[in-house]
C-alpha positions in Angstrom: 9.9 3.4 -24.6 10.4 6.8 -22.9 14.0 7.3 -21.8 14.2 9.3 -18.7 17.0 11.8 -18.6 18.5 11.3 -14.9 16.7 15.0 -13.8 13.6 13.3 -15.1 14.2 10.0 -13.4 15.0 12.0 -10.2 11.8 14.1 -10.2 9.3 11.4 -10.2 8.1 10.0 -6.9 8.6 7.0 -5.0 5.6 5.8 -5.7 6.1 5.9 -9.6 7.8 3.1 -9.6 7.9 -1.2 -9.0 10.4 -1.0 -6.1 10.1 2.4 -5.2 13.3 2.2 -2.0 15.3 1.4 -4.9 13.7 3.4 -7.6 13.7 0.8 -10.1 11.4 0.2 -12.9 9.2 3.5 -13.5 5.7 3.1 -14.1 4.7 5.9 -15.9 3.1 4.4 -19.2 2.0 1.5 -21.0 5.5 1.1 -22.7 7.4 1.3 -18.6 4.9 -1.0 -17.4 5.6 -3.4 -20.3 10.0 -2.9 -19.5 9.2 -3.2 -15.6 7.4 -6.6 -16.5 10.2 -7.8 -18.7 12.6 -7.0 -16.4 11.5 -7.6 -13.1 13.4 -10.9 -12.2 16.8 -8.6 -13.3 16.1 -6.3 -10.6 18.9 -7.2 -7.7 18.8 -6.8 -4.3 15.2 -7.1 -3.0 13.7 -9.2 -1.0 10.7 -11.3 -1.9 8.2 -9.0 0.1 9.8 -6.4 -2.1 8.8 -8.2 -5.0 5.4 -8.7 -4.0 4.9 -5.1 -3.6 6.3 -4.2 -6.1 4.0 -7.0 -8.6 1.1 -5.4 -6.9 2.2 -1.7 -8.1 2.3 -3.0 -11.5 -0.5 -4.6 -11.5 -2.4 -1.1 -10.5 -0.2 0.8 -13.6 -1.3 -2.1 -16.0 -5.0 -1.4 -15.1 -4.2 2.0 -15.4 -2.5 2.1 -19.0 -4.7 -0.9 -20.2 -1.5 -3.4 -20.1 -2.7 -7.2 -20.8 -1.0 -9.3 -18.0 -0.8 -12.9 -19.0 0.9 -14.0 -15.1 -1.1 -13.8 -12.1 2.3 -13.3 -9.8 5.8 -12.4 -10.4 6.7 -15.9 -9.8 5.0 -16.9 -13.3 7.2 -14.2 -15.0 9.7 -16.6 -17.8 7.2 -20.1 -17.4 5.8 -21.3 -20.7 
């Protein structure tokens, strides 16, 4: 995955990432889109609206960078 140096991290905009108030989980490639995935139920501090936003961003960056979803919503995220 790209690391982001904190310049970097600080550059992009909102709207380049999952939870963009919080500016968690860039979406700026295949490989983010992939972390922001695995991650997502370790972000803290958001609401459920948040999360749906934020499912529908990555959605839109998976389409993007050709990312195979397997979950239809956030909520499938960890069930086998």
């Amino acid at each position: 995955m790209t690391k982001f140096s904190t310049d970097d991290r600080n550059d992009l905009d909102k709207r380049d990432f999952a939870f963009p108030t919080q500016r968690k989980e860039p979406l700026e490639n295949a490989s983010h889109v992939r972390n922001a995935i695995s991650r997502f139920n370790q972000v803290m501090d958001v609401s459920d609206d948040e999360r749906d936003a934020a499912w529908k961003r990555i959605e839109a960056a998976a389409k993007k960078f050709d990312v195979e979803l397997s979950e239809k919503s956030w909520r499938e995220i960890g069930k086998d």
